[in-house]
C-alpha positions in Angstrom: -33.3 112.2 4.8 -36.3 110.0 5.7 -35.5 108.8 8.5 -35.9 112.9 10.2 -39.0 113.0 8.1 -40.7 110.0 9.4 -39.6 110.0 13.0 -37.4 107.3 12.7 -34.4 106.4 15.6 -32.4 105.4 12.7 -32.7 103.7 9.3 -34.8 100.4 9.6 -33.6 98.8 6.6 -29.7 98.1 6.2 -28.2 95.5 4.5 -25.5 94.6 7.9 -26.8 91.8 10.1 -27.7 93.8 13.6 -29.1 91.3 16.3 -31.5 94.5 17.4 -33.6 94.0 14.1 -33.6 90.1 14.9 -36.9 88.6 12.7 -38.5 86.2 15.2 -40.9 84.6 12.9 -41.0 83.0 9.3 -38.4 80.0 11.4 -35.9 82.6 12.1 -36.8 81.8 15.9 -36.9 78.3 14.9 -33.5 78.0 13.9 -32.1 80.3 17.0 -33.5 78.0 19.7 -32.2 75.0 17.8 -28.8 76.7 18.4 -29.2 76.9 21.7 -30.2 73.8 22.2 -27.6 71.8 20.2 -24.9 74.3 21.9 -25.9 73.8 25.6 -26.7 70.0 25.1 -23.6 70.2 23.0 -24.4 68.0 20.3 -21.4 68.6 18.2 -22.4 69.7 14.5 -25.1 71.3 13.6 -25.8 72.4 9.9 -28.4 75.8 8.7 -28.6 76.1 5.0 -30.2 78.9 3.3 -30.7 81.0 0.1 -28.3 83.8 -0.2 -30.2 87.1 1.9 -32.5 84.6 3.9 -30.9 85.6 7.2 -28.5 83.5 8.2 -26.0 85.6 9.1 -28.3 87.4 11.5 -30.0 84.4 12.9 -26.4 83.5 14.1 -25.0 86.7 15.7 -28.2 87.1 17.4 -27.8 83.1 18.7 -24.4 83.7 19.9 -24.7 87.1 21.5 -27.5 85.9 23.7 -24.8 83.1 25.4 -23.0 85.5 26.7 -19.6 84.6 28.8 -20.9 80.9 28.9 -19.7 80.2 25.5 -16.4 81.4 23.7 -16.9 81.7 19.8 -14.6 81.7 16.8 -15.9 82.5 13.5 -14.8 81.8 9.8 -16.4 84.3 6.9 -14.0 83.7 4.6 -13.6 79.7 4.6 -11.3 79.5 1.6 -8.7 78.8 3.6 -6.1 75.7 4.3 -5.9 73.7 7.3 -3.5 75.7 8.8 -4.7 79.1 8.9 -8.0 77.4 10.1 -6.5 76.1 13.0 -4.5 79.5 13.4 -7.5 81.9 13.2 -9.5 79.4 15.4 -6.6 79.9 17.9 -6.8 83.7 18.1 -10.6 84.1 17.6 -10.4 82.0 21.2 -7.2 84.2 22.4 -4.8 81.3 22.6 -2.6 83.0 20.3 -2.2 86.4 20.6 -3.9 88.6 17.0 -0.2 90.2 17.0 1.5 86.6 16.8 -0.8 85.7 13.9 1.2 86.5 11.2 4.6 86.0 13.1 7.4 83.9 12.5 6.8 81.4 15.6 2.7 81.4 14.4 3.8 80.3 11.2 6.1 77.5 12.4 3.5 76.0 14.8 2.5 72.2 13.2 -0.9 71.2 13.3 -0.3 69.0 15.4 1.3 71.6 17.8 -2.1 74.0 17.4 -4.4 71.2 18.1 -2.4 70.5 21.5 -2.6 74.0 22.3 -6.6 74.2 21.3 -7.0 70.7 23.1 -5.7 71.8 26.2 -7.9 75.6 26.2 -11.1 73.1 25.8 -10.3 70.8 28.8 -9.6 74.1 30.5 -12.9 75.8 29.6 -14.9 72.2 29.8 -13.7 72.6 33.5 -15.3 76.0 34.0 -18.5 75.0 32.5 -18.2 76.6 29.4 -18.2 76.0 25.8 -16.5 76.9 22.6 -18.4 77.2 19.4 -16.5 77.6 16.3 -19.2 79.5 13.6 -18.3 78.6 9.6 -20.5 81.0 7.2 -20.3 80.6 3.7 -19.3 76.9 4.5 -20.8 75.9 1.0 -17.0 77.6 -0.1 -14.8 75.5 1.7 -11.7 73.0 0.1 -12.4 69.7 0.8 -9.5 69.4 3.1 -10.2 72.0 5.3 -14.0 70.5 5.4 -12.1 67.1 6.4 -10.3 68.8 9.2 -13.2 70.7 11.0 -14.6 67.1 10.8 -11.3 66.0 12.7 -11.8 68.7 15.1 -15.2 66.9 16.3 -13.1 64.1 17.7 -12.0 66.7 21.0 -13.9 65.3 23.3 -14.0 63.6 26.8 -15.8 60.7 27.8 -18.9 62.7 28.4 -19.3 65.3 26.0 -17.8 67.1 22.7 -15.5 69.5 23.9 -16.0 72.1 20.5 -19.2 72.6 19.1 -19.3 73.1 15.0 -21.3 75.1 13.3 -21.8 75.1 9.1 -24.0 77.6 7.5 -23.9 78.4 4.1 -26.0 78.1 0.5 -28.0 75.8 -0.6 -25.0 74.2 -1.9 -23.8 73.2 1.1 -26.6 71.0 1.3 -25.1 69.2 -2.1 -21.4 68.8 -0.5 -22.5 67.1 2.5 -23.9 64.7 0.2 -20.6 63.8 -1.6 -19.3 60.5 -0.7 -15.5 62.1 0.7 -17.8 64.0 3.6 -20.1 61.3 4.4 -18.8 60.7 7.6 -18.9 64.1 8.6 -22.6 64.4 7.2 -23.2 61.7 9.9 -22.2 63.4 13.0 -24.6 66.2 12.0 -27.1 66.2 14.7 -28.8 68.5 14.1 -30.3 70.7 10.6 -32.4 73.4 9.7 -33.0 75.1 6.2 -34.3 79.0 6.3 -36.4 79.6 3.3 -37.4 82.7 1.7 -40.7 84.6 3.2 -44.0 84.5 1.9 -46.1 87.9 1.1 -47.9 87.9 4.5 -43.9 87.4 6.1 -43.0 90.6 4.1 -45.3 92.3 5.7 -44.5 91.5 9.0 -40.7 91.3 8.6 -41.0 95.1 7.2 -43.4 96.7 9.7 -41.6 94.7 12.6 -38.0 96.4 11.5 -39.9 100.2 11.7 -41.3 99.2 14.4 -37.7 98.3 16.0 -36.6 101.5 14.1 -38.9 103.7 16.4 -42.0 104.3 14.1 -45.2 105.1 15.9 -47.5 105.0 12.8 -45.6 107.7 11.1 -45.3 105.5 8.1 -47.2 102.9 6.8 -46.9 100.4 3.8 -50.2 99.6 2.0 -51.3 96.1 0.8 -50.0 96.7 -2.5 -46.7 97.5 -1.5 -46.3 94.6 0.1 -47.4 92.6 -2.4 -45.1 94.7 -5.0 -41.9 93.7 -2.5 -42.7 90.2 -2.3 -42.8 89.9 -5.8 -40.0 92.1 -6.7 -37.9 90.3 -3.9 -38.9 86.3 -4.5 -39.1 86.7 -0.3 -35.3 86.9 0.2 -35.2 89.3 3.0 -31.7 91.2 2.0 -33.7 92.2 -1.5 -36.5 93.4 0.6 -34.5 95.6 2.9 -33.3 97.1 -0.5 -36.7 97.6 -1.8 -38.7 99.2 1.4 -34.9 101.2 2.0 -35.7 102.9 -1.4 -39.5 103.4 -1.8 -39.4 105.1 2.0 -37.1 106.9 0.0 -40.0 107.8 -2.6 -42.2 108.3 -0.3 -40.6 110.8 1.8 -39.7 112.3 -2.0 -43.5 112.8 -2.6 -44.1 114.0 1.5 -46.5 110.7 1.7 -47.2 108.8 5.0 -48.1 105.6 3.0 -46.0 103.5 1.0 -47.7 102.2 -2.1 -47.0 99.8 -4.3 -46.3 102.3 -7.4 -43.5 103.5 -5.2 -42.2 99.9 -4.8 -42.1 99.8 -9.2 -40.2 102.8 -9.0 -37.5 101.6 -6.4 -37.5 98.2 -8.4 -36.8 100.0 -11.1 -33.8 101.8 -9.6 -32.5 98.7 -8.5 -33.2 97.0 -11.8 -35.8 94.3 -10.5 -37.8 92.5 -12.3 -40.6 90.6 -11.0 -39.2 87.1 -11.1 -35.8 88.2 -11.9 -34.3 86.9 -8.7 -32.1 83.7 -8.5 -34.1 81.8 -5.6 -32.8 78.4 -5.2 -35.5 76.4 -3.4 -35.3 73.0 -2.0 -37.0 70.4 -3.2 -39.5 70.1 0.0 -40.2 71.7 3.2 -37.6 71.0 5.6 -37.8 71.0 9.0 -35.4 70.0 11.9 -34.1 66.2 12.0 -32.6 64.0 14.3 -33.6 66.4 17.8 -33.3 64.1 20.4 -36.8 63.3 21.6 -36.0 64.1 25.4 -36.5 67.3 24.0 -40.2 68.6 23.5 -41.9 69.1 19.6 -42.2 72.3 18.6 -44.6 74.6 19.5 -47.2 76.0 16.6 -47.5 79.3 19.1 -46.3 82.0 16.8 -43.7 83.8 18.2 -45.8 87.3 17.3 -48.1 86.0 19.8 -45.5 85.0 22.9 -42.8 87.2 24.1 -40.9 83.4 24.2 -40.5 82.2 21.5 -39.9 78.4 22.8 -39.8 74.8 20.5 -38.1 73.2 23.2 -39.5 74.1 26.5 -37.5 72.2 29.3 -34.5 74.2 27.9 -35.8 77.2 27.3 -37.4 78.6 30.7 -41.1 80.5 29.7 -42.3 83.5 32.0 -45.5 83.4 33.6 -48.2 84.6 30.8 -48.7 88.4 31.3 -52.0 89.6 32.1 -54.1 91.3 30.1 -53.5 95.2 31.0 -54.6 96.8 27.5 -50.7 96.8 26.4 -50.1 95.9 22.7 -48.1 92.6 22.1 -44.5 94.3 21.6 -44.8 96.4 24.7 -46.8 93.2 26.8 -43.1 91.4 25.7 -41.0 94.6 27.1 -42.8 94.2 30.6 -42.0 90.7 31.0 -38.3 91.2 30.0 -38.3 94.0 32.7 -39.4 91.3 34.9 -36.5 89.2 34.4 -33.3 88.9 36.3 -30.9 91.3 34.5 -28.8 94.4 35.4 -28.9 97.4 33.3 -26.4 100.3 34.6 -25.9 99.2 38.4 -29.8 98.6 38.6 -30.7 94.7 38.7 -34.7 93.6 38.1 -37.1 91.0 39.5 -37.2 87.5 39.6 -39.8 86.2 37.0 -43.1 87.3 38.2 -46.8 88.8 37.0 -46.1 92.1 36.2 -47.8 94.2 39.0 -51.6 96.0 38.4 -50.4 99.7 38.8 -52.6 102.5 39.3 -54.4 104.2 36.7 -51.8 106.4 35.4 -50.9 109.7 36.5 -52.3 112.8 34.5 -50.0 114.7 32.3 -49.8 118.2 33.3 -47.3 121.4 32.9 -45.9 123.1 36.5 -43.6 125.3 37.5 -42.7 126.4 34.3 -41.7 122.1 33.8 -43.8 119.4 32.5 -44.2 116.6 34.6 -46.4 113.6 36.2 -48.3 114.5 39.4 -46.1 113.4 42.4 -48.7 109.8 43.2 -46.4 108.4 40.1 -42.8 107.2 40.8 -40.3 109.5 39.2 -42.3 109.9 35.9 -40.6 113.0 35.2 -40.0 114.7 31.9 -36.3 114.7 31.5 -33.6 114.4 29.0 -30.4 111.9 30.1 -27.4 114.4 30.9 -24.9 112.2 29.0 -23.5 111.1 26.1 -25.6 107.6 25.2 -28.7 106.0 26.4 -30.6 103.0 25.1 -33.6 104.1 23.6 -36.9 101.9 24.1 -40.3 103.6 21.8 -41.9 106.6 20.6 -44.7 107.6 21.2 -47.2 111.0 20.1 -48.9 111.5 23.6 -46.9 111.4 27.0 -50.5 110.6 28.8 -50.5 107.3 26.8 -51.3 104.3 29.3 -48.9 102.4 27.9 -46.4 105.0 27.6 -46.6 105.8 31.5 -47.3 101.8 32.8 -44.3 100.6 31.2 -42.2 103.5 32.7 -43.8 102.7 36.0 -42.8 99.4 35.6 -39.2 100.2 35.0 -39.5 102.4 37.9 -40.8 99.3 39.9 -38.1 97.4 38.6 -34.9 99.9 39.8 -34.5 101.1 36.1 -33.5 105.4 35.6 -36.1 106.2 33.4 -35.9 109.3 30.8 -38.8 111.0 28.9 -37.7 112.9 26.3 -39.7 115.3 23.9 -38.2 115.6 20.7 -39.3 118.3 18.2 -39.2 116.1 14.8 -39.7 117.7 11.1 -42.8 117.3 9.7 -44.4 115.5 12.6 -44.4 117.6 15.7 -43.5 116.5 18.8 -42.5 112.5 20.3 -42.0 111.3 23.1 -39.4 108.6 23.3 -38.8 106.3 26.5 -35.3 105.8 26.9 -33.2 103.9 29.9 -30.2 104.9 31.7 -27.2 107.5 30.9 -24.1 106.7 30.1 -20.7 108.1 29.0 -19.7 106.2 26.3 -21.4 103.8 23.7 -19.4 100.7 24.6 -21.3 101.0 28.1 -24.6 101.7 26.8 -24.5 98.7 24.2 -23.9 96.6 27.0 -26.5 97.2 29.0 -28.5 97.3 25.8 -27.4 93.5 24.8 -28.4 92.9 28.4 -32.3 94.2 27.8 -31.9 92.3 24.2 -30.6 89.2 26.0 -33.3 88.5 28.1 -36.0 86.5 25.9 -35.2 89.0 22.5 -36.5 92.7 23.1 -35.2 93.6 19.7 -35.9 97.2 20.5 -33.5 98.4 23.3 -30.4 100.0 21.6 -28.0 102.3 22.4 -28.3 105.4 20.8 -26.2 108.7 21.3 -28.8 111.6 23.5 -28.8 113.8 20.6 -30.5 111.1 18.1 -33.2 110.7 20.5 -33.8 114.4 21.2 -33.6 115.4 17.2 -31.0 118.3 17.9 
């Protein structure tokens, strides 16, 4: 109901871990690039420990999808499990068993010893193409001891040169406490390397909530006040899954009382709902800050650039390549990071982009104007037209209230530049007159259109390029 009422592309706040509303501040970005970097220098295991709700989950999908075909992954959610079926799901998450054999009679009679030949012999084989395999476990704080001692075991494939699996645990805080047991020690000591997500503070609430409407397509629509924020944070102890809940329900009151500001009354009244008390919530905390250990110092220190601030966020700079800086055209930081992406190397829809380079000084940009019976942009701008995508899906990129916006027509310029089909569409909304949202490329089907979205994504995190069917984008 709100989300008509406020503009929105769709709802900002669900509780299912999308990489598109990716959170690249508060560590969250932190903990991604120190993935990346222990996958590609393939360090083995790597540990991120975390409150329950503190983002884990979508730190990692969002890690993983941005390897693309370079790595293949296998992941465990549920890790009460034996030895066995470990090795089996392992086996068909990497397509070395077939999902339909799974359950079989010849599955079942495989040994270990028989599945780790079989998984041995796919790693040399992937080693050899250049590629990696990660095996994910979440929840790992769950696992029986012996299936913990095995995916230790699993960390002796390797050749002479490198480890041929990497392993990665994430889970509670106590997973933390069964590392320290003296039956894992030796698998505690191949950790390489760690990282612990904490809950946010009040000023991270604020930008954790207005980044997700902002992702969500709001163009000032909607706003949270001070005291909201303040009400969440305290309401939520910082754990992000509990402030999704809370800003889901008091958007909720506020499209209830037809306001365009969230306050923090509203917040009581969705705490309430969800009976929340102010320091009701079980936050376990550690006992100090903790940061990221045993990195090896070949790689650079972190940054203290906040990744609001670059369209990069990068702690470890000879892995992670950082565009030229982009210069100052008037554009606000979110749509500064889309024109560098749109600089990148990446192929959207059978159109591929530019080699990293300064965006281009365009033109002032061309007036807005109706003729012909059609609105469109004078004939000195390239392809600015007006126009809805005749297809099923497109990937949907902002909102904005005036189509003469120089923001609105550089950045469509630049995907012009750059070989991208650009739509403008006007869609009436409820309650808030006309938008005009940006969108890229048309496609027939949504499997197509998230693709080239993950691509746009991919390229240094532009959380806001999804696919979305036409008709959410033109409100019919």
């Amino acid at each position: 109901m709100y989300r008509d009422y406020y503009g929105l592309i769709e709802k900002p706040f669900r509780l299912t871990p999308d990489p598109k509303f990716f959170f690249g501040q508060a560590g969250h970005a932190e903990a991604r690039d120190l993935l990346h970097y222990g996958i590609r220098e393939r360090e083995g295991f790597m540990c991120f420990i975390g409150p329950a709700g503190t983002g884990k989950t979508t730190m990692l999908r969002t890690a993983l999808e941005s390897l693309g075909d370079d790595a293949v992954t296998a992941m465990i959610f549920n890790p009460q499990i034996s030895e066995e079926d470990l090795l089996r799901i392992i086996l068909v998450d990497f397509g070395i068993i077939p999902q339909a054999e799974f359950d079989s009679d010849v599955a079942r009679a495989l040994g270990k010893q028989e599945m780790l030949e079989y998984l041995n012999g796919f790693l040399l084989d992937l080693s050899a193409q250049g590629r990696t395999a990660v095996l994910v476990v979440d929840e790992a704080q769950n696992l029986p001891l012996p299936t913990m001692e095995q995916i230790r075991l699993l960390s002796n494939l390797e050749t002479n040169k490198q480890k041929l699996i990497q392993i990665v645990l994430a889970g509670q805080l106590g997973l933390r406490r069964l590392l320290e047991t003296p039956e894992l020690s030796q698998l505690a000591q191949r950790v390489s390397v760690r990282y612990t997500m904490n809950a946010f503070g009040v000023d991270d609430v604020a930008r954790y909530v207005e980044h997700r409407l902002r992702v969500a397509g709001n163009c000032g629509d909607v706003s949270f006040d001070p005291t909201a924020y303040a009400a969440i944070h305290r309401y939520s102890e910082g754990v992000p899954r509990l402030v999704n809940l809370l800003a889901d329900r008091a958007l909720l009151a506020g499209y209830a009382q037809q306001s365009a500001v969230v306050t923090g009354a509203m917040v009581d009244a969705a705490a309430t709902t969800l009976e929340l008390t102010s320091g009701s919530v079980p936050v376990e905390r550690p006992a100090a800050p903790v940061v990221p250990v045993a990195v090896p110092e070949k790689a650079p220190a972190a940054t203290s650039e906040s990744p609001a601030e670059s369209p990069v966020p990068n702690s470890h700079s000879k892995y992670f390549a950082e565009p030229p800086p982009v210069a100052d055209n008037g554009f606000r930081p979110w749509q500064a990071a889309v024109g560098v992406v749109l600089a990148a190397v990446i192929t959207v829809g059978g159109y591929t982009g530019l080699q990293w380079s300064q965006v281009p000084q365009l033109p002032a940009p061309a007036e807005f104007r109706a003729e012909g019976g059609s609105e469109h942009f004078n004939s000195s701008a390239p392809s600015l037209a007006l126009r809805t995508p005749q297809s099923a899906y497109t990937i949907y990129l902002s909102s904005h209230r005036d189509p003469s916006e120089t923001a609105l027509t550089q950045l469509q310029r630049d995907l012009e530049t750059g070989g991208f089909d650009t739509y403008l569409v006007a869609a009436d909304v409820a309650g808030q007159g006309t938008l005009y949202r940006l969108t890229v490329g048309a496609y027939a089907d949504r499997s197509a259109a998230a693709a080239a979205a993950t691509q746009l994504r991919e390229a240094h995190g532009v959380a806001h390029a999804e696919a979305v069917a036409v008709p959410d984008v033109t409100g019919s």
